[in-house]
TORTI-399235 format. One record per atom (N, C-alpha, C): residue number from 1; residue in one letter; chain; z, x, y. Coordinates in pm, 1 decimal, always signed. Each point is the difference from the previous one (the first is absolute). Example, Ala and Ser with C-alpha at 12.3 -4.5 7.8 and 13.67 -1.06 7.14 Angstrom:
! residues 2
pos/code/unit/zz/xx/yy
1/A/A/+780.0/+1319.0/-569.0
1/A/A/+0.0/-89.0/+119.0
1/A/A/+0.0/+90.0/+120.0
2/S/A/-72.0/-35.0/+105.0
2/S/A/+6.0/+82.0/+119.0
2/S/A/+73.0/-77.0/+109.0
This chain:
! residues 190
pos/code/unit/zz/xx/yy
1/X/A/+0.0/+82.3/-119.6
1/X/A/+0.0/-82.3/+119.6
1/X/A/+0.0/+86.5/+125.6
2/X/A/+70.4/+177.7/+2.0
2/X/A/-14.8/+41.2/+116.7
2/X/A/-142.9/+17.5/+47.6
3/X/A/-77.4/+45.7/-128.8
3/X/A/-181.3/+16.1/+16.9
3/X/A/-36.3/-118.6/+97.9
4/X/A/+64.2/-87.4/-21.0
4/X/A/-53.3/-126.8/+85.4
4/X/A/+9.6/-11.3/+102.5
5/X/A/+104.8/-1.1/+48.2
5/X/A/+71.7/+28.0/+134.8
5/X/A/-70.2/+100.2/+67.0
6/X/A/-35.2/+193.2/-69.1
6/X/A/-52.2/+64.7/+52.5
6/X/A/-187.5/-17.9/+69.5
7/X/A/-20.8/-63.9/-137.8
7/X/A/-138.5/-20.8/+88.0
7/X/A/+16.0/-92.9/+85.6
8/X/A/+52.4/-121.2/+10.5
8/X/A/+11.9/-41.3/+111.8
8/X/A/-87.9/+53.9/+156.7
9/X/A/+135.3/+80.6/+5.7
9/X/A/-13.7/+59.8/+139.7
9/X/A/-160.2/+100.6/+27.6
10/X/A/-54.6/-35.0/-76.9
10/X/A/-131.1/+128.5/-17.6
10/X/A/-133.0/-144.5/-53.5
11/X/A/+44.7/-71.7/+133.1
11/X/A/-133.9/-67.7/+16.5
11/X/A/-116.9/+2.3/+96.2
12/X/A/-119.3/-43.7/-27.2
12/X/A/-89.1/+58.7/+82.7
12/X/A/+15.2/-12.9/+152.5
13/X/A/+92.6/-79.4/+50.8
13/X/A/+26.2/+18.4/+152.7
13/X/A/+92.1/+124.1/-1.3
14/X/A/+92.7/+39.0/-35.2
14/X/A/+51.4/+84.0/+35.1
14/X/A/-95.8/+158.3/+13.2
15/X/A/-72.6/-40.9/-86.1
15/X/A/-66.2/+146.7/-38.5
15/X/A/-60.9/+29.2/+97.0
16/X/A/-104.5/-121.0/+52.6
16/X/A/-121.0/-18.2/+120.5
16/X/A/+87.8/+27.6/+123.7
17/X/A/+127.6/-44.7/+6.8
17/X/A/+76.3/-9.3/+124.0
17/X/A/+46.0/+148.2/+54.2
18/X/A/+65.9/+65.8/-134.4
18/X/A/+29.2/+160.0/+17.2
18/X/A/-28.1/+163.4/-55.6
19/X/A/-120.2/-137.1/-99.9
19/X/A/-48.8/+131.5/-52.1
19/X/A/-163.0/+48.6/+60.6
20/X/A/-77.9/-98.9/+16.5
20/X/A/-116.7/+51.1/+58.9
20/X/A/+8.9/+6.3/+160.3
21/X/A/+106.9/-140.5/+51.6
21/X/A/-18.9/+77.8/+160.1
21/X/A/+41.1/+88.1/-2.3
22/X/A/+70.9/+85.8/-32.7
22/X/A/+113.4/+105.1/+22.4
22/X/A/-140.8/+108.6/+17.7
23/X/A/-88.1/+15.2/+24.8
23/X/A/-71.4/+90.6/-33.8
23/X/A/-103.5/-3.7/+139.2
24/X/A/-9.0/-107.3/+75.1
24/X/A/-52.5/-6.2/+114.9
24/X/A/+6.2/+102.4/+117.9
25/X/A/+127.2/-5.1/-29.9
25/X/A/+18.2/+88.5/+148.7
25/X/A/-19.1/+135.1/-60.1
26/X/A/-2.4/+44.9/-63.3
26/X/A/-73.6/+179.2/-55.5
26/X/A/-160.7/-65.7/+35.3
27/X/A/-73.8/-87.3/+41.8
27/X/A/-114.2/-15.2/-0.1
27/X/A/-26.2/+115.9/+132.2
28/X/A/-138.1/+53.0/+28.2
28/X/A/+23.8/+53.3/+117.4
28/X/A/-67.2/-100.4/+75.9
29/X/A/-108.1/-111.5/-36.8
29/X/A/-23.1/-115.2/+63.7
29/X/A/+91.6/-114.6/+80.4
30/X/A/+140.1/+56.7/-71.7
30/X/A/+102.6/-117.1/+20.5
30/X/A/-20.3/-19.5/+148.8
31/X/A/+23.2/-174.7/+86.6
31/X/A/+12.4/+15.4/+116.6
31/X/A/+105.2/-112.1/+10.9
32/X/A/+120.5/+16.1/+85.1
32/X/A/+55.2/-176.1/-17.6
32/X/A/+20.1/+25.1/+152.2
33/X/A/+15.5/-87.1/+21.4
33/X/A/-81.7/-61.3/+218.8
33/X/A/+199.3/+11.4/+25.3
34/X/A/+67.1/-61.1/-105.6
34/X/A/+194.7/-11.1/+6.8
34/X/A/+44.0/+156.9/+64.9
35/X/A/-61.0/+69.8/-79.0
35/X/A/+109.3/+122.9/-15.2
35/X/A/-162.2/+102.5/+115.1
36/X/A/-65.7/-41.4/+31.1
36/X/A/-35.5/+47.3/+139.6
36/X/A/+60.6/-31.3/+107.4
37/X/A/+8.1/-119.4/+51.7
37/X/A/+50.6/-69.8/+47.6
37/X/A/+146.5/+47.5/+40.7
38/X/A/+89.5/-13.9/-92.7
38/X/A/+95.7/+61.6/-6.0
38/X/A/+33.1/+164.3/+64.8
39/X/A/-101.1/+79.7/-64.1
39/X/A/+24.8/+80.6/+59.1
39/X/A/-64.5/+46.5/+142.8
40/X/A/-41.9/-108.7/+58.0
40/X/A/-67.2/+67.7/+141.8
40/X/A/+122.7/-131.2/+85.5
41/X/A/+87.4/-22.6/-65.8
41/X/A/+104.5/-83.5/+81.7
41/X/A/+119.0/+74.6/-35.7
42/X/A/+40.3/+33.6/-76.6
42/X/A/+119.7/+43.6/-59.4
42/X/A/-12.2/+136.0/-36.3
43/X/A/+124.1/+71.9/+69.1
43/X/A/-6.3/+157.0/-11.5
43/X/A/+99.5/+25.5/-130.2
44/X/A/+59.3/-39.0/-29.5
44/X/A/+77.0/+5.0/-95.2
44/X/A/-69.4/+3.5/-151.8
45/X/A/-126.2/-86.4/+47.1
45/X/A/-81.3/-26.0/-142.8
45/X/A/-35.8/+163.3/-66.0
46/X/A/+40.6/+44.0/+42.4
46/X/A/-64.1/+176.9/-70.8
46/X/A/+116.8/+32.2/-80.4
47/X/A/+173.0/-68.7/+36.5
47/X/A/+62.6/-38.1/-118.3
47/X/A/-28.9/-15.3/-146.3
48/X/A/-53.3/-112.3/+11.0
48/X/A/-75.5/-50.2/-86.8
48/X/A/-109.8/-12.8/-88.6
49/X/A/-118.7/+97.5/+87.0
49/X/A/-57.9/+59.5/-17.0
49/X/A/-15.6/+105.5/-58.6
50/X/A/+125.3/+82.3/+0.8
50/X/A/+48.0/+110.2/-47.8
50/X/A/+125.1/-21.9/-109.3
51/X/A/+12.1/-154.6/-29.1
51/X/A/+133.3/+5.3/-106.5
51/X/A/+35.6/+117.7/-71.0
52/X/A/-104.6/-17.0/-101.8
52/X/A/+49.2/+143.6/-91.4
52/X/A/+84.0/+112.6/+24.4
53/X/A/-37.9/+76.4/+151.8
53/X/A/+68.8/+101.1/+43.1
53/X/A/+154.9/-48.5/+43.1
54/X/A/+0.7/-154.8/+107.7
54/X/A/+118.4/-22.7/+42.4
54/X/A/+93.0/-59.2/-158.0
55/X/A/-71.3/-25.9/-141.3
55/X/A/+70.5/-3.0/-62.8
55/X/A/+73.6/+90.0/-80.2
56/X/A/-94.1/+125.3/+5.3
56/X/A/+76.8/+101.7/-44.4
56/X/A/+119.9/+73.8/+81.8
57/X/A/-19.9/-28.2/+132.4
57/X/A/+102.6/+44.0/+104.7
57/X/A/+164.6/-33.1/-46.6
58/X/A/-38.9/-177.9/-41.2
58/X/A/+122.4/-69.5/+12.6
58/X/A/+30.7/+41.1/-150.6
59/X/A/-27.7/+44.1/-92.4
59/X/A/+68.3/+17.9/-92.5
59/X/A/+80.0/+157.1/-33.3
60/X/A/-103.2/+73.4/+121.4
60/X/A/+79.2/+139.6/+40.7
60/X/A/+146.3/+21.0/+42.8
61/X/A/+43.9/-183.7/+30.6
61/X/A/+67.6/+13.2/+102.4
61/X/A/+176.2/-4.0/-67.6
62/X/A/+33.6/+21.8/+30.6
62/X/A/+183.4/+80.9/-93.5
62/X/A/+81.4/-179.8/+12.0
63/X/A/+27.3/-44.5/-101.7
63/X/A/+80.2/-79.3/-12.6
63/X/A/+50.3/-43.6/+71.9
64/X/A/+121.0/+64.9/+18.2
64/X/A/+94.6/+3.1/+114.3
64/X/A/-53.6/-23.4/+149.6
65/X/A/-107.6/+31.2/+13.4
65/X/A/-44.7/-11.4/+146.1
65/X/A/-37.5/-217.0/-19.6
66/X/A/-4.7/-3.3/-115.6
66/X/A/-41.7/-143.1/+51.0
66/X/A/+137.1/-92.3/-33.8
67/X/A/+72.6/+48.1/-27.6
67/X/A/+113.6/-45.4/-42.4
67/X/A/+69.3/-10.5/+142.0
68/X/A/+37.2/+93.7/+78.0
68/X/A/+30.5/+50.3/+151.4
68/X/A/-87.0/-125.1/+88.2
69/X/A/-118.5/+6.4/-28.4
69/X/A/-114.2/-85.9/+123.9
69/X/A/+75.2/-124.5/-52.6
70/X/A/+14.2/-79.1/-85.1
70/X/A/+23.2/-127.9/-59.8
70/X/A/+114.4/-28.8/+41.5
71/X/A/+129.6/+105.1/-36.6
71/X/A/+152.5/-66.6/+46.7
71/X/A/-25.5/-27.1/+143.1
72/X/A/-25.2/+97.4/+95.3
72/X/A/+26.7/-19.5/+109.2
72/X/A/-123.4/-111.1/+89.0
73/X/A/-112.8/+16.6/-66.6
73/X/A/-99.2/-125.9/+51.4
73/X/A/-88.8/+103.3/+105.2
74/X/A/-105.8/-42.7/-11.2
74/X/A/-101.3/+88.2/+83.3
74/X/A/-0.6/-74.5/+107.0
75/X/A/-93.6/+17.3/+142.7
75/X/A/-29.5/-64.4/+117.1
75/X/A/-120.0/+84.5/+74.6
76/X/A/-62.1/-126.8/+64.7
76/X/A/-147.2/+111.1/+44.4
76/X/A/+44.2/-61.7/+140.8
77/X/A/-36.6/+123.4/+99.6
77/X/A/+18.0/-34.7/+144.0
77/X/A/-161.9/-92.7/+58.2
78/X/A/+28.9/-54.2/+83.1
78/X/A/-130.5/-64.0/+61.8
78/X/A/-80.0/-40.1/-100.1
79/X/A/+24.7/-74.4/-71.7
79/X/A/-91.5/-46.7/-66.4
79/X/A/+15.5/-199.2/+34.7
80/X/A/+6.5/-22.3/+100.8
80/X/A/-43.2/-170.9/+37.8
80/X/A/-78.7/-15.2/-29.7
81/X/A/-76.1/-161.7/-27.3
81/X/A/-100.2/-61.4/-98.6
81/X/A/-106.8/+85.6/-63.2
82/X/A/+81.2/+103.6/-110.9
82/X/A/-36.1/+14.3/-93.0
82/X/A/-13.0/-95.6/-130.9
83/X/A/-112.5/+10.9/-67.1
83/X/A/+10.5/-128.3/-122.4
83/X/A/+78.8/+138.4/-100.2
84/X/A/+102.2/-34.4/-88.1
84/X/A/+23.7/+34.9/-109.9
84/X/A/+5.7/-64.2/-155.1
85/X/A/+50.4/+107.1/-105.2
85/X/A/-38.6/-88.0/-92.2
85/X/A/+117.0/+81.8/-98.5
86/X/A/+53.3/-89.4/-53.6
86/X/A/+101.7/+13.3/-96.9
86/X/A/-32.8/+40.0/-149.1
87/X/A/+70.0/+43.1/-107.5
87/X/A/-46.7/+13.3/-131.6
87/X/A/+108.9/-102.1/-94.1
88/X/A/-18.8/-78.2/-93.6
88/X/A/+58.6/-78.7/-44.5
88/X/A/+139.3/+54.2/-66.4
89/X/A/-18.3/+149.0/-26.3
89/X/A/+144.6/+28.9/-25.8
89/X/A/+132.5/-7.1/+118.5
90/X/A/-23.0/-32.4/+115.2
90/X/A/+102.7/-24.9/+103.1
90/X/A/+71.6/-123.3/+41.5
91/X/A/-93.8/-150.6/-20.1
91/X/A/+61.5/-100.8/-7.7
91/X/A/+87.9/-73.9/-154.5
92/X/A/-95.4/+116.9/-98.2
92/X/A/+102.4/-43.4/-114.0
92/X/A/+103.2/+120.0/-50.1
93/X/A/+22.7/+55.3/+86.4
93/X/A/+118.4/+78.5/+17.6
93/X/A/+176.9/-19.3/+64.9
94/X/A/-67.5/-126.1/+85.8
94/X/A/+84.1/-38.9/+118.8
94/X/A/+102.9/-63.3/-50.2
95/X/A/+136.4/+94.8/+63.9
95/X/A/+145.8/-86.9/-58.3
95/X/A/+7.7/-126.0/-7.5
96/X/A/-77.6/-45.7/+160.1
96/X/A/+63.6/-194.2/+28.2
96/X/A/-107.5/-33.8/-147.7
97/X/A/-145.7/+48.6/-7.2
97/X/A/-59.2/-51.4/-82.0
97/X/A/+67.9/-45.7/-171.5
98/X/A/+20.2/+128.9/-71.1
98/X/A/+79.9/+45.1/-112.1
98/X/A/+112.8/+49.8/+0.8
99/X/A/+103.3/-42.7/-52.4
99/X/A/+134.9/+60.4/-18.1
99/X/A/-3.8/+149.1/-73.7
100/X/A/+51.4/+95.9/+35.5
100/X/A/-48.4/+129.8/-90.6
100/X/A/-181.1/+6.3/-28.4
101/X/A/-62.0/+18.9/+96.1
101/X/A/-125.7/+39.6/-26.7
101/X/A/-78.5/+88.7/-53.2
102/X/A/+121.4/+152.3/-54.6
102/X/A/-95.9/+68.4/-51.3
102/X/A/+33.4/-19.5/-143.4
103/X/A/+90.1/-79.4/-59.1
103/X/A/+54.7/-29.9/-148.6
103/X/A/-116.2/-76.4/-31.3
104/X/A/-38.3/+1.5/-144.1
104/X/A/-34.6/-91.3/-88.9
104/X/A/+90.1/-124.7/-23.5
105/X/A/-22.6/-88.6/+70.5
105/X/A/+123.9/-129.2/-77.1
105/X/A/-115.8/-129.2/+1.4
106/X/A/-80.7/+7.8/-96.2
106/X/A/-75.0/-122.9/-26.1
106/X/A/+15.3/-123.6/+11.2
107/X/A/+104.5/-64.8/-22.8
107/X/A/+117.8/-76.5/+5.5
107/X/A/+7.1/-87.7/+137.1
108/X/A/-58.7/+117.6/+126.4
108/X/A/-0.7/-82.7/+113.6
108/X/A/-70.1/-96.9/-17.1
109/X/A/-111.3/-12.3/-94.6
109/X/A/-153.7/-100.4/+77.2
109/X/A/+38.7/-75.1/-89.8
110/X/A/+107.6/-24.7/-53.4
110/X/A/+29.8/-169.4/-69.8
110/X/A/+99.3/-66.0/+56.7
111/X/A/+74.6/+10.2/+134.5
111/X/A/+101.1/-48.4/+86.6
111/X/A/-76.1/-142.6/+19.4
112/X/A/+68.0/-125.7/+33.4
112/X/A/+4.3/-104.7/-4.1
112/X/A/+56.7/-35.1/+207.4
113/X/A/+47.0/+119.9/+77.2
113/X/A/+18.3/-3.7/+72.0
113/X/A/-139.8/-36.8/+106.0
114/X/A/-21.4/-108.8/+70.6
114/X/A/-123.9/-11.8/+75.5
114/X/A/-19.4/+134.8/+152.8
115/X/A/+117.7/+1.1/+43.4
115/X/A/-1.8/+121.6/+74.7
115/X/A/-45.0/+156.8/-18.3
116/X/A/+16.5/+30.8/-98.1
116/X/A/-16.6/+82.4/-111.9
116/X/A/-146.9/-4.7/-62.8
117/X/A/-46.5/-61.6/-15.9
117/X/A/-151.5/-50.4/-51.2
117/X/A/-69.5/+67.5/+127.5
118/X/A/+64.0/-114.6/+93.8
118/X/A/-86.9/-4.8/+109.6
118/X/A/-57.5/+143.6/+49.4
119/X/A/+130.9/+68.5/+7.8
119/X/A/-8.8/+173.4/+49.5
119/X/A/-101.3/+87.3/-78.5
120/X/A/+35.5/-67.4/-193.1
120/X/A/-98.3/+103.0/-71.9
120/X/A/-134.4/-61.6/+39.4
121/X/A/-35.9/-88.4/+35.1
121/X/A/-158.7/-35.4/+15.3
121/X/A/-13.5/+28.3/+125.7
122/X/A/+43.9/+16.7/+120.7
122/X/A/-38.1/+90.3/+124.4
122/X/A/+34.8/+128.9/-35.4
123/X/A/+25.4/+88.8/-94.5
123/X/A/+18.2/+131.0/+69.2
123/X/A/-42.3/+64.0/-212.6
124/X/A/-63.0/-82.7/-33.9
124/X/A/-60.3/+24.4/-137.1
124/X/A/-174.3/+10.0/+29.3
125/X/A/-67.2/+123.0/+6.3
125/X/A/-142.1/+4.0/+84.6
125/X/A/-51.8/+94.5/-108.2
126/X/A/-22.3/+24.1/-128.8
126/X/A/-71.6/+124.3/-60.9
126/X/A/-126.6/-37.4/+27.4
127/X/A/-63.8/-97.1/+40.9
127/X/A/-166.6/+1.9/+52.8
127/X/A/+10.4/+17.0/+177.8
128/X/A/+131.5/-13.2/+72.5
128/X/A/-13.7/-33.2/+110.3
128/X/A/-65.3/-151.5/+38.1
129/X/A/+18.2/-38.3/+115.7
129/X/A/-34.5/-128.7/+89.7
129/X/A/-87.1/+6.6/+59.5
130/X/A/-71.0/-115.2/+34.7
130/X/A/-59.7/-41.5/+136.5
130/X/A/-171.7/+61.7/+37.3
131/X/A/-79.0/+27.0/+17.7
131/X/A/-127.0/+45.6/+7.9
131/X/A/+4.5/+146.9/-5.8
132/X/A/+108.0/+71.5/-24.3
132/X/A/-27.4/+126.7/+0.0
132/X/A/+67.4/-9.9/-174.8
133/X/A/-16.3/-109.7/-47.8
133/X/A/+78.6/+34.1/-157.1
133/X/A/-48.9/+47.0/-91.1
134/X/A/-39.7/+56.8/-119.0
134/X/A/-33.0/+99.0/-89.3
134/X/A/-106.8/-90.1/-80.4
135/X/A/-124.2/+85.2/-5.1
135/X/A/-82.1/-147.6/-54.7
135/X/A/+0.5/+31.8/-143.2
136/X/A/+100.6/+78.2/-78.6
136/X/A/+29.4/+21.3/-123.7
136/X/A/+42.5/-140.1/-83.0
137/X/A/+79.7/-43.7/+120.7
137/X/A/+54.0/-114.0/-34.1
137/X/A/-82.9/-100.3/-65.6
138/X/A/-109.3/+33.6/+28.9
138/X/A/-128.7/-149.2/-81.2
138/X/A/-12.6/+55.8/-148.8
139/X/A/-14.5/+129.4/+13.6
139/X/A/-50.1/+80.8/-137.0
139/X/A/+130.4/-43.1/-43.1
140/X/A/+102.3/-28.7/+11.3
140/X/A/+79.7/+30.5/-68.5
140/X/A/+42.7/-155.0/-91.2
141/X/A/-70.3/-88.9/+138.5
141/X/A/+28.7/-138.0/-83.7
141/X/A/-85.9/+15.8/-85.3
142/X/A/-143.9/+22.4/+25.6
142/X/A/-75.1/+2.9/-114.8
142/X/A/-18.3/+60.1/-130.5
143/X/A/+74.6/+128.7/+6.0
143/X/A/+55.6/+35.8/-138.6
143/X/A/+87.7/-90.2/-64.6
144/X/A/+113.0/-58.1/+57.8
144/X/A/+75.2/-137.6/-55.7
144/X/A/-74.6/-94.4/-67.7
145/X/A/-105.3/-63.1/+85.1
145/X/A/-60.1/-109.5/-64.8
145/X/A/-155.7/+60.6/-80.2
146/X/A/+11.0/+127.7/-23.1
146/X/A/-109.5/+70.1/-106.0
146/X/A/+127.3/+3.2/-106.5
147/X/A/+102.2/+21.1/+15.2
147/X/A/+105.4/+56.7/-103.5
147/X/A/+36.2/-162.5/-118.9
148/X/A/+31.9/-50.2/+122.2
148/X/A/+24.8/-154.3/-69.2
148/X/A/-105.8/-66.6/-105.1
149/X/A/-103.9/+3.2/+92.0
149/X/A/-180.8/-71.6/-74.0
149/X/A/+7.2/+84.0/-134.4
150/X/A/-11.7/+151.1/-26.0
150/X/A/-5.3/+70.5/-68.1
150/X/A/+108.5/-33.0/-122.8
151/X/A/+135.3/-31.3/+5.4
151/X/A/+103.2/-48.2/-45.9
151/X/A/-30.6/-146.0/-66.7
152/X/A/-55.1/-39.8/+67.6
152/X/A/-63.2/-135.5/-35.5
152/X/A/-50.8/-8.9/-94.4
153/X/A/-142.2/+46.2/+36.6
153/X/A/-86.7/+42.8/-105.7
153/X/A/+25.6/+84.7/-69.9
154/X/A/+57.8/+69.3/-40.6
154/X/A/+32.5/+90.7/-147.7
154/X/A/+113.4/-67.7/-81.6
155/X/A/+109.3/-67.0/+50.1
155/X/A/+64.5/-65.9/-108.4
155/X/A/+38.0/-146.1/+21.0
156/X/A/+15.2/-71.4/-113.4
156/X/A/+71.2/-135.9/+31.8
156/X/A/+156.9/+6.4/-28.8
157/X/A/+41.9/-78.6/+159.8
157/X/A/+132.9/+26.2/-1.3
157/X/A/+35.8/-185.9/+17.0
158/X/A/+109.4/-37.4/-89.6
158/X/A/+49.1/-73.5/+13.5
158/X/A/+182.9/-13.4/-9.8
159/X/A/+34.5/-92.6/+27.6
159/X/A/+215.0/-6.6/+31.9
159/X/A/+35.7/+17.3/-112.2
160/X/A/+109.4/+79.5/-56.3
160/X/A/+21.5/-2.9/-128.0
160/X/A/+204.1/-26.0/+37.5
161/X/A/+10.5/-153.1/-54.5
161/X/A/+115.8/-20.0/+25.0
161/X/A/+52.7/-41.2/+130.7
162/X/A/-86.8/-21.6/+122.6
162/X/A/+69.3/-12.5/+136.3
162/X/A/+12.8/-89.5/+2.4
163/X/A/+115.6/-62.3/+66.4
163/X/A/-4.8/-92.8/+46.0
163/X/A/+23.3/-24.0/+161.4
164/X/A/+13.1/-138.2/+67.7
164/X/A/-39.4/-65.3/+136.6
164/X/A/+94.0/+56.0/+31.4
165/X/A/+129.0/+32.1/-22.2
165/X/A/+70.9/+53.4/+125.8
165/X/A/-8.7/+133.7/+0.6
166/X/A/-55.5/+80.0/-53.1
166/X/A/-25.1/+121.5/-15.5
166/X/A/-48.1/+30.2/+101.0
167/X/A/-97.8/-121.5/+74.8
167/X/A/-100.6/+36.7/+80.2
167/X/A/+19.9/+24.0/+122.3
168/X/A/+162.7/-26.6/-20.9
168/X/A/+112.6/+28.0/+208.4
168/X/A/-10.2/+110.1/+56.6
169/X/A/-55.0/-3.5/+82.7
169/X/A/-7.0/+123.8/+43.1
169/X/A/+64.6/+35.1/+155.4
170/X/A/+27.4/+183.8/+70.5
170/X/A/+54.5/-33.7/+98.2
170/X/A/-123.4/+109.5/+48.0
171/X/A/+1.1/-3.4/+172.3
171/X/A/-145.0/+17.1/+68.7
171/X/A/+13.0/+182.3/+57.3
172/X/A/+23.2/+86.1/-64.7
172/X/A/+34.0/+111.9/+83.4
172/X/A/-111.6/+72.1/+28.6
173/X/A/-74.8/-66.8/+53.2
173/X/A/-182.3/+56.7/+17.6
173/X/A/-56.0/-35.8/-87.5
174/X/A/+50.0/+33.1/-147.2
174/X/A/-97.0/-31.0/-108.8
174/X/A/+98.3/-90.8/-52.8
175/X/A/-12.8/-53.9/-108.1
175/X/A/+23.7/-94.7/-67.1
175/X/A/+140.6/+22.2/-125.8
176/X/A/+77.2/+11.4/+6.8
176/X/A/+108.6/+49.4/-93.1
176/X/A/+68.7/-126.2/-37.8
177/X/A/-53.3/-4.1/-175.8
177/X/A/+49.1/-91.5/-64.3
177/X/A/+157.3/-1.6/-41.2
178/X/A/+50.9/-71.6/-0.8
178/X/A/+173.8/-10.4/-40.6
178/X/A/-1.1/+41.7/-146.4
179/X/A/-91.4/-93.1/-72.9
179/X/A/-8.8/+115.7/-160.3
179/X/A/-110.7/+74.9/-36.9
180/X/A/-56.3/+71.7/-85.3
180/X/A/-113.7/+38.3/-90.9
180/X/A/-47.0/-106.4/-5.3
181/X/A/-148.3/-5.9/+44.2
181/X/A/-97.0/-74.0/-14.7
181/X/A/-94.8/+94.3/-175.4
182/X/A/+25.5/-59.1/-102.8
182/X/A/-39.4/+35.5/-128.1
182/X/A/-190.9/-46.8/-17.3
183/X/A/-85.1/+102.2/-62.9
183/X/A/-110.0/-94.4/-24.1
183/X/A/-16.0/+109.6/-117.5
184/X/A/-126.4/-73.7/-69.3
184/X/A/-53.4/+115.0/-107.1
184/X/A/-130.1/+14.9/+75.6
185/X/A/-77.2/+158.7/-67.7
185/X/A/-97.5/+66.9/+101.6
185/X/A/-40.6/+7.6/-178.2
186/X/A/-178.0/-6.0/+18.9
186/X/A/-19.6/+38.8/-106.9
186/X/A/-153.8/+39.6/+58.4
187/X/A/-80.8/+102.7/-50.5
187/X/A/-133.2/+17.0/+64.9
187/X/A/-118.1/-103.7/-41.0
188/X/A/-88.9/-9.9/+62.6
188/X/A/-96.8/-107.9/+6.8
188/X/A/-115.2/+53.3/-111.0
189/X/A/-8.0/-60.5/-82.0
189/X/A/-75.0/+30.8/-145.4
189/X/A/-134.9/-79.0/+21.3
190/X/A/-151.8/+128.3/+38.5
190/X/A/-104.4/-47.7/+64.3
190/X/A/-144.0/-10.0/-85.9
């Protein structure tokens, strides 16, 4: 059954999505009008432009020095209406957000508290929000509902033993049944 699961994820969108574009920009034809654009507006874009190098910089960089920048909090002078942009590890870090934020305690995201909910779904962002949000996020539903169809079609699953109140459930984002929901899985004989 893991074989199953594994191909899954190694369907032809994914492949088309990161395996043949990935190869564009080594084109020397490549032209995208975005990242011109960009850079005859934005000086910074040579950042970016240059990742590789500024990524090897930051990993040059001694532990401790980022440990130091973090306790005490950085600050840039003159910088008024600047747009900035956050990384999702900072709002789900946040004390008011999570109690003990750098612990593992799984445990939080089944609280029954509505206040508590409320906080983990504003300050819970691994795709990020709003028009600047991660367009992974589609690929990612769509591996779900490739994963499911696929599940579908390879075995017949029916309830083995459940019964109606089994079916109570409480809402902690996803769906958490009060008991084992039981079925038998058996593969589809074609």
């Amino acid at each position: 059954m893991s074989l199953g699961f594994r191909c899954i994820g190694l369907e032809t969108i994914t492949t088309l999505c990161f395996g043949d574009s990935a190869s564009c920009f080594e084109s020397e034809d490549f032209h995208s009008p975005v990242l011109d654009s960009m850079e005859s507006i934005v000086s910074w874009f040579m950042v970016f432009k240059h990742f590789w190098v500024v990524r090897q910089l930051i990993l040059l960089v001694p532990e401790w020095v980022a440990l130091v920048l973090f306790k005490r909090g950085v600050a840039f002078a003159q910088m008024k209406d600047t747009i900035v942009s956050m990384g999702v590890l900072f709002p789900m870090q946040h004390p008011y957000a999570f109690e003990k934020p750098e612990q593992f305690i799984p445990e939080r995201w089944l609280t029954e508290d509505p206040e508590a909910r409320e906080r983990h779904e504003k300050f819970f962002v691994p795709f990020s929000k709003g028009p600047r949000s991660c367009l992974g996020i589609n690929l990612a539903w769509c591996e779900m509902y490739l994963a499911l169809a696929s599940l579908y079609r390879r075995f017949d699953i029916s309830l083995d033993g459940t019964k109606d109140e089994d079916f109570d459930w409480i809402d902690v984002g996803l769906a958490l049944f009060k008991a084992p929901l039981k079925c038998y899985v058996s593969p589809v004989v074609e």
